[in-house]
N, C-alpha and C positions, 0 to 999 in steps of 0.2 A: 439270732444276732449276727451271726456271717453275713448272711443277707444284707441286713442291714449295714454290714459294713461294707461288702461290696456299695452298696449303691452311692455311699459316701464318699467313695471313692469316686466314684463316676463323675458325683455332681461336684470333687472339690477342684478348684481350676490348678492347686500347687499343691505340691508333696515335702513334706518337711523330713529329712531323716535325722537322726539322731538331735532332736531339734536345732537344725541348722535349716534357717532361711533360703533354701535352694532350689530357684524354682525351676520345674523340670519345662523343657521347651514343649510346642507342643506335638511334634511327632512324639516326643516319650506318653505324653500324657495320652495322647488317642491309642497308642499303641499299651496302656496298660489297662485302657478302658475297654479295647477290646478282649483283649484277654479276659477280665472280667466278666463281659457281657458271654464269651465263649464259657466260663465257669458255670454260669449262672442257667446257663441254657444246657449243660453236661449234667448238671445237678438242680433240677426243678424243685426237685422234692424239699433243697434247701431253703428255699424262697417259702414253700408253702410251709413246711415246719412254720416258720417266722411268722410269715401271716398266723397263724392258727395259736402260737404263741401269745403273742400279741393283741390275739384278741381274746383269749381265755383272763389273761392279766390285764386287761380293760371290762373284762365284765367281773373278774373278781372286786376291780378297785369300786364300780358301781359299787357291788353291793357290802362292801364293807362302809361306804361312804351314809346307803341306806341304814345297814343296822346303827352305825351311829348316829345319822337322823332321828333314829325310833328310838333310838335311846334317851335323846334331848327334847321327845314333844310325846313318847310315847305315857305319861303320867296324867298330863296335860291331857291329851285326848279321852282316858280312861277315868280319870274325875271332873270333866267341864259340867257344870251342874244349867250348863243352857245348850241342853239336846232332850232330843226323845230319846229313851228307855223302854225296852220291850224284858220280856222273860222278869225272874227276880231282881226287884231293884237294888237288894243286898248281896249279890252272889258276888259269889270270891270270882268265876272265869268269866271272861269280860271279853267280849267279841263286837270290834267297832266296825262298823260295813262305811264305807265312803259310798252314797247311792246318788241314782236321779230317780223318779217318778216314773221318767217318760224313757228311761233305759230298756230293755227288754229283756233283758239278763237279769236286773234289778226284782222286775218282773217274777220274771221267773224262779230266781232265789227266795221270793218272800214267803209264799210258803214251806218252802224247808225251812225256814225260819221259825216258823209257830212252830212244824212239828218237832224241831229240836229242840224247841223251850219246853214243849214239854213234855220230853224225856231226858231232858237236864235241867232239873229244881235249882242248881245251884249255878245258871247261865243266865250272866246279864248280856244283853245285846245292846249297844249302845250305837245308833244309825245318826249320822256323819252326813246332814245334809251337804248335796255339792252338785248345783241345779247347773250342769252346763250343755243341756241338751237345748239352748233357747226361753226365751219369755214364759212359756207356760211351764215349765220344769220351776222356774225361781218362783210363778204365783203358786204351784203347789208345794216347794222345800218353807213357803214364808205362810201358807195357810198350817202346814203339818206343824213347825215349829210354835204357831199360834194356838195350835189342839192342846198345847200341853198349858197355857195359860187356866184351861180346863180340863186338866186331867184325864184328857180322852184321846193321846197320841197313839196309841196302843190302836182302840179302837178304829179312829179317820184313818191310821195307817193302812192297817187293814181294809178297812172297806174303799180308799183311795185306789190302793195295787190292784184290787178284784175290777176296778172299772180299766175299758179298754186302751185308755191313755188318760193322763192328766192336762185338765185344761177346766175354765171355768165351770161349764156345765157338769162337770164329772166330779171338781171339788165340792161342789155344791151338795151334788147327789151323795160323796161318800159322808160331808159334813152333816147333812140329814140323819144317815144309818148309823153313825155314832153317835145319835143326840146332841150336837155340839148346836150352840146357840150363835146362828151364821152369823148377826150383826154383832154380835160380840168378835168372833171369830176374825171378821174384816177389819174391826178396828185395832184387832191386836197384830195382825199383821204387818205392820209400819212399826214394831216398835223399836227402839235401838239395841235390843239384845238380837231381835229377828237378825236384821243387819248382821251386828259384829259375829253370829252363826257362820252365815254363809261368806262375810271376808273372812275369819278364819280358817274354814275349810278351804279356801282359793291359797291360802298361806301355805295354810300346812301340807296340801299337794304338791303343791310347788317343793317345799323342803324335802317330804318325802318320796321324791321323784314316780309318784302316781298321776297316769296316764290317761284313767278310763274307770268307768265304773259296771261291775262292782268292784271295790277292793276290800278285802278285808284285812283287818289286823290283830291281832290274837298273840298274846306273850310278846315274844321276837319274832314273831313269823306276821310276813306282808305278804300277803296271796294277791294277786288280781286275775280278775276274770269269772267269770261262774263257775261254781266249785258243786260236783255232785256231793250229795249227802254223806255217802261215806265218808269221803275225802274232812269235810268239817267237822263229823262229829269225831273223827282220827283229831282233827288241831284240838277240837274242845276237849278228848279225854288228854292228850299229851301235854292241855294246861294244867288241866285238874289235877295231873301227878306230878307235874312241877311245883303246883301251888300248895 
């Protein structure tokens, strides 16, 4: 905070003492500025403390500002009854992933996925369509959300991630491997829950200042980025003994 007051100093053009109106001419004023600039250049380290202060206490406020986001959508996210559901659809720890298709992290997370469902019976995964990798990311977040019209989200998930990217040919091919009934599948595509999916997930990133995908969310904790396997099933037991 010195710091900071030096430089307030610098930049104010008049010095008030004892709050009396008295403005100093400006030899005084250059002449205290320098001194100033001479402190400030005597003691560096005072300037960086500040900075470094400064920005510890901008990134604390972020993220008090996040947990109370997650506090006001975090229910809301963990009971919207229009997403896909992977693992138990009754379990008590509840793990929501913000994905894209065509992510490659997303990618690469979806098998730790299965194998953590199942070696935790009582883990619902609940995936957070949020296609912003382009056009072909929203035809496969609005064909996936359409699987579940058929009970086969699970499945097309699955066999969607295993192909090299999403795009129509590849939706096609995963909707095939899951049994899904494609012309049923395209016309459920369009519907107005499909929609309000992916404008809500555009919302709710925005609220909870999520950047990228993957992100996950778990209890109180908002991870983002790809997370090794230890690292998750550590959030998934530390929900389990909170819940």
């Amino acid at each position: 905070m010195f710091a900071v007051f030096l430089w307030a100093l610098i930049s104010t053009p008049t010095i008030s003492l004892a709050q009396q109106s008295t403005p100093l001419d400006q030899v005084e004023q250059e002449a205290i500025k320098a001194l100033i600039l001479q402190t400030i250049r005597e003691n560096p380290e005072v300037l960086m403390d500040t900075l470094l202060t400064f920005q510890e206490e901008a990134q604390a406020q972020a993220q008090a500002e996040q947990r109370a986001a997650l506090q006001r959508v975090g229910d809301l996210l963990r009971a919207d009854p229009n997403t896909g559901v992977m693992g138990n659809p009754e379990g008590d720890i509840v793990l929501v992933e913000f994905f894209d298709y065509n992510c490659p992290y997303c990618r690469r997370a979806a098998p730790v996925l299965f194998e953590l469902i199942e070696e935790n019976p009582d883990l619902r995964i609940i995936m957070r369509e949020w296609p912003i990798l382009g056009p072909d990311s929203e035809l496969a977040a609005r064909a996936s959300l359409a699987a579940t019209q058929q009970d086969k989200f699970e499945a097309f998930h699955e066999a969607l991630m295993a192909q090299p990217r999403a795009n129509t040919v590849m939706i096609r091919r995963a909707a095939e491997q899951a049994g899904l009934d494609y012309d049923q599948l395209q016309a459920d595509m369009d519907a107005p829950e499909v929609d309000a999916h992916i404008a809500k997930s555009h919302d709710l990133a925005r609220k909870l200042g999520i950047s990228g995908t993957p992100t996950f969310m778990i209890g109180e904790a908002l991870v983002p980025g790809l997370l090794e396997k230890a690292d998750l099933q550590a959030l998934i037991s530390e929900a389990g003994d909170v819940d």
